[in-house]
N, C-alpha and C positions, 0 to 999 in steps of 0.2 A: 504493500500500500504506500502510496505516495503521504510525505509530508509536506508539500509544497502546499500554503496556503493561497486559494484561491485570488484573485486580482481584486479588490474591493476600487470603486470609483463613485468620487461623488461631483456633483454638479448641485450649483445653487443658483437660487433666485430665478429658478427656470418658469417660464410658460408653457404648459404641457398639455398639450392635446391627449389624452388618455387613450384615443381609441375608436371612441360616441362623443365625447364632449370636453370642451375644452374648462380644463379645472377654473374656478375660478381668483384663485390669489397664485402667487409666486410658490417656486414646490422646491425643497430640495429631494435630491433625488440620488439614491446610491445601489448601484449594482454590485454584487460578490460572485465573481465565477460569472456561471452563464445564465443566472437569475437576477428581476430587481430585488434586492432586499428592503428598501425602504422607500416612501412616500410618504414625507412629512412637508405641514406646510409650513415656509420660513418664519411666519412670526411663533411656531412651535419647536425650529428648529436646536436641537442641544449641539455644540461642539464636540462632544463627547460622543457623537457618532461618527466626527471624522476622521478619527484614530485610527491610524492604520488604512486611511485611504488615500488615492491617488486624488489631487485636485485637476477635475477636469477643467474647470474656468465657471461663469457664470454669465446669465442673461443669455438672450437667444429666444429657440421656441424646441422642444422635443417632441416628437410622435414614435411612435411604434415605430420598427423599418416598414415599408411599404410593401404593401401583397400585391403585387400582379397576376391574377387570376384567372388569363387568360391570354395565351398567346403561342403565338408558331414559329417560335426561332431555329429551329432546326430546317434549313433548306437550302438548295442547291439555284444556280439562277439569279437571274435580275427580268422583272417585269414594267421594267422603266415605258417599255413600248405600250403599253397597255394604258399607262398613265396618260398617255399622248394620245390614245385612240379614244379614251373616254373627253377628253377636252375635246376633240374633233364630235362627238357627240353620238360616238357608238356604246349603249349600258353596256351592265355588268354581264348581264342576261347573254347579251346577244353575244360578247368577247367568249364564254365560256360553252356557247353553242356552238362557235368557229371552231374549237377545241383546242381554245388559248385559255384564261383564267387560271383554273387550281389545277389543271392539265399541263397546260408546260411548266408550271414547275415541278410537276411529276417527274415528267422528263429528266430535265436538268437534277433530278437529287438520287433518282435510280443512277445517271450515270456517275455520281461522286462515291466516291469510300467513305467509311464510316471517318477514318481520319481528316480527310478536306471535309466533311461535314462540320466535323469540330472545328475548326479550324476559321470554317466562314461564319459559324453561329458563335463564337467565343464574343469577338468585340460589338454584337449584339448584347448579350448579354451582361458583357462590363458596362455598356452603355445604361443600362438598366440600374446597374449596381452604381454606377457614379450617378445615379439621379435620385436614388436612396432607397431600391427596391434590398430587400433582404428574403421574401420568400418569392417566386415563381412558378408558375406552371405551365410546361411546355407540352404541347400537342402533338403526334404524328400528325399521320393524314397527307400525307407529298409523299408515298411510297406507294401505295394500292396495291402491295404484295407480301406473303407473308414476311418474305425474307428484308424485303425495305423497311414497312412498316417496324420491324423488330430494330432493325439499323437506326433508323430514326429515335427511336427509342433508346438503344444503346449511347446514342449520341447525348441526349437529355442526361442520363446517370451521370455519362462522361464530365458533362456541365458544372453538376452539381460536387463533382468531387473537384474539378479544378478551381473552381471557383469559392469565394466565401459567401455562399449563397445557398438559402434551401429549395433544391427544382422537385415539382412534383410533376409525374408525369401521367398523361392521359393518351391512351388508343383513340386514334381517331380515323379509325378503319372506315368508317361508312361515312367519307367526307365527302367524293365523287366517285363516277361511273367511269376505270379505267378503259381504256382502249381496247383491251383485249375481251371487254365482258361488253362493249356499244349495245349490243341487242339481246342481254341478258342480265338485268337490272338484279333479279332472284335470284340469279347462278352466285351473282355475285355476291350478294346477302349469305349467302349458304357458304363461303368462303371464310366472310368474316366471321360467322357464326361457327362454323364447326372446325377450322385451324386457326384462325387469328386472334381471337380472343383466347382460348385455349393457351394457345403457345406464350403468349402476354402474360397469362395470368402465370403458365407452370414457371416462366422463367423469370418471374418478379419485378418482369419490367414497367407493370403499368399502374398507378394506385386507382386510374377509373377509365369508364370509358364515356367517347363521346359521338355523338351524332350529325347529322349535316340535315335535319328535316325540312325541303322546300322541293318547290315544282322541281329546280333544275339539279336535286339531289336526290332524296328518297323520299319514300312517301312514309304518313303516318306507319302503317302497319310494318311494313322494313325496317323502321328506328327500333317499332317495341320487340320484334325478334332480337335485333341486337341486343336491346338490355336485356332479353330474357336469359339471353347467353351471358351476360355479364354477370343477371344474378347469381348464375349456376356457379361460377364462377369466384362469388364472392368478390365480386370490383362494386363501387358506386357507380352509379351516372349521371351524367350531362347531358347538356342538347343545346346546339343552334336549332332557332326554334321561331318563327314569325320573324324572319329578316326582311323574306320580299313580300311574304302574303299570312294569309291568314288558315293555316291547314290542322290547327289544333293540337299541335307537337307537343306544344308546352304542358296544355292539361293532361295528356298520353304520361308525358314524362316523369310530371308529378304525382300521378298515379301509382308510377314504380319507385316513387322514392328521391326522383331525381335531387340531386345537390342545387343546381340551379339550372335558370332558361336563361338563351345568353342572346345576345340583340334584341328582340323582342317588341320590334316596333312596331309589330301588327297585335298584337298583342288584345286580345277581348276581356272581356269583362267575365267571361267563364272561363278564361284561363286565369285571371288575376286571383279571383275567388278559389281556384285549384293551387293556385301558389300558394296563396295566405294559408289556407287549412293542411296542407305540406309541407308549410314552413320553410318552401326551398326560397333562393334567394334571386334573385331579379340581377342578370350581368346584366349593364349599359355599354354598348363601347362604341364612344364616338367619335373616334380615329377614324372607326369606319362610315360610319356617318357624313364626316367628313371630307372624305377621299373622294365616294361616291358621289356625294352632292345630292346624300336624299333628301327626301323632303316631308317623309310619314316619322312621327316622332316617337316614340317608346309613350307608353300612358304613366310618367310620372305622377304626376297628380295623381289620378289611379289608384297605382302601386304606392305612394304614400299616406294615401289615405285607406287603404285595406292595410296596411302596416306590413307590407312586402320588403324586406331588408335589401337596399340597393347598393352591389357594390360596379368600381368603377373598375376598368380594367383599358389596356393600351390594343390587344389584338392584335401587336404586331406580326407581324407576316409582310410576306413579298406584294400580295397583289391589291386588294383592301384596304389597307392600315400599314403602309410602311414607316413605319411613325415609333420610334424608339425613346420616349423619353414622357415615363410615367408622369410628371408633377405637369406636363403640356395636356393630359387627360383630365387633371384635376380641373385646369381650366376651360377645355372645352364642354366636358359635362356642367359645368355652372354655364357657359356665354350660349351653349345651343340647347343643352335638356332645362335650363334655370333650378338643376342643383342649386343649394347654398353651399359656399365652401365648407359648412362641417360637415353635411350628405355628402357631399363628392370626396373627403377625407377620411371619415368614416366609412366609404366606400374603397377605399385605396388600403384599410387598414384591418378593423374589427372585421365587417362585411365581405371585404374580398378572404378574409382569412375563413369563414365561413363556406363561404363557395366553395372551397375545395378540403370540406370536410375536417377544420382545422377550429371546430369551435370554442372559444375562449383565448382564444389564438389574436394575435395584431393588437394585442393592447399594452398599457403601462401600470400593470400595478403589480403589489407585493407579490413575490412567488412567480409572475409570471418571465416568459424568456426574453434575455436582456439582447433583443433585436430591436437597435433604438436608433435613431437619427436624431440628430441635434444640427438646425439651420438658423444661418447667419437672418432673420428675420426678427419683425418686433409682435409678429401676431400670425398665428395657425392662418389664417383667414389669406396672407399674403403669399403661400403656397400656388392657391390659385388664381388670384388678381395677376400676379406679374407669371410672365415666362421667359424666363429667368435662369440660365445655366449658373453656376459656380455657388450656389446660395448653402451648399452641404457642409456644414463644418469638421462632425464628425459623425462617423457612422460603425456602428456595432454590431457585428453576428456574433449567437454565443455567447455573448459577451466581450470577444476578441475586438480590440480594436482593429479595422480594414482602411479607413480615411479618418483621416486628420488634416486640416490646414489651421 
């Protein structure tokens, strides 16, 4: 047994966003190891707690490290052309019908190694981690075959261990209709269902799996075979679910349990009410929103008032949402959904930690895991006002210090 005592760190006269809300007086704040151990407020503060700790400095603003709970950085490719074809004024729809879209990056990522996969998705996800993400979850889905799909997946673990970062990873086998299945949509279902999930789950590559439910992907009943095989399986699930239309995915999903609906912008009034009494959680992500240039907006309102937990997430990926820098979400879900910055933060934090089955998980208090960011700001609220690179002072996984300026 080790005698080396743990790192003890204290930081004072902070502003700390907890999670859900932002405390209201000044906090000091001391981490031991890779827990917080204390939250006391500074006019209770005793000196006699900070014996034996390191001074980290004082003033600023603290939150959890940031959950990104949703995204595809594992891929091969550039879809730059696609960006250009949409400003000429051809949708998403019709790029993905030509058998461009989530297709040629199929392509491009069958033909890289598991090692150039890492390789290209690395400074992805430092980008991530320099904007103060601490947990993430990465998707397959750019492979459409057992053996990529699992590649893809290998490359995610790969992430997480090079990195100071927690990756969770999700199957997202029934993302699109490969090439080689064009006119066998159920062939292809019967792939992911009776080798893909399978092989995912025996090899531990996947903690859930995930769905692609719309006209130009699968339908209702194809997603819920797939979780049926997840359940068998023992995986959670997910689901893209009401991005272009309205096909009832989401209620389907929360059905089975789902963790969350993720876009959601078609979104009814009998799926909000299937979420609420499921308790799954509501992803927004309007990066992609954005990219696309849609125009149907997710039922915030809605979802806030049936008490639907909203969290925020980046979607980065190559064709969508090529958009790598989580605290640029906080502000677009406040300037397009009219999140308030503590929704859209509390979605980056508590709620995203939620969605992928991490509950109690993204917050600031005693006992809990000292994945914390502390930025150069005078209020939680300015996260999302300014966008804003360099604003990170320092940043915590574990409790390890990773950044420092």
């Amino acid at each position: 047994m080790s005698n080396t005592t743990p790192t003890r760190r204290l930081w004072r006269e902070m502003k700390v966003f907890d999670g859900l809300h932002t405390l209201p007086e000044p906090m000091a704040v001391i981490t031991d190891g890779a827990r917080v151990a204390s939250l006391v407020p500074m006019r209770e503060f005793d000196e006699g707690l900070a014996e034996g700790c390191h001074d980290m400095g004082r003033g600023g603003v603290m939150t959890p490290g940031l959950v990104d709970c949703h995204t595809h950085l594992v891929f091969g490719g550039s879809r730059a052309d696609e960006f250009e074809a949409r400003l000429e004024g051809v949708s998403y729809e019709e790029i993905a019908r030509r058998g461009g879209g989530i297709l040629s990056t199929v392509t491009a990522t069958r033909e890289a190694s598991e090692d150039e996969l890492l390789e290209l998705a690395r400074p992805r996800l430092e980008a991530l981690i320099a904007d103060g993400v601490t947990t993430v979850e990465i998707k397959s889905g750019y492979g459409l075959t057992v053996e990529d799909e699992l590649k893809m997946l290998r490359v995610a673990r790969r992430l997480g261990e090079a990195l100071p970062a927690r990756v969770v990873t999700t199957l997202l086998g029934a993302h699109a209709l490969p090439p080689e299945f064009k006119d066998d949509s159920d062939g292809y279902i019967d792939l992911v269902c009776q080798e893909m999930v399978p092989a995912a789950a025996s090899e531990g590559l996947a903690d859930a799996v995930d769905v692609f439910c719309e006209k130009i992907a699968f339908s209702v009943a194809q997603c819920e075979r797939v979780f049926e095989a997840a359940e068998a399986h023992g995986l959670p699930i997910k689901a893209h679910a009401e991005q272009l239309s309205n096909l009832g995915g989401t209620a389907m999903a929360v059905r089975h349990g789902a963790l969350s609906a993720d876009h959601i912008e078609y979104l009814d009034e009998a799926g909000i009410a299937a979420m609420r009494k499921a308790g799954s959680v509501a992803v927004i992500l309007p990066g992609a929103f954005h990219t696309l240039r849609e125009t149907q907006q997710p039922p915030i309102a809605a979802l806030r008032e049936a008490g639907v937990p909203l969290a925020v997430a980046t979607d980065a990926n190559p064709g969508s949402s090529p958009l790598f820098m989580p605290t640029l979400m906080l502000n677009l879900a406040c300037t397009l959904f009219r999140l308030t910055p503590q929704e859209a933060l509390a979605g980056m934090t508590a709620h995203g930690a939620t969605a992928l089955g991490l509950k109690g998980e993204g917050r600031i208090r005693e006992g809990a895991a000292a994945d914390l960011c502390v930025w150069n700001i005078d209020t939680p609220a300015a996260l999302a006002y300014a966008v804003q690179p360099g604003r990170l002072r320092q940043r915590l996984f574990q409790g390890e210090l990773t950044h420092a300026v």
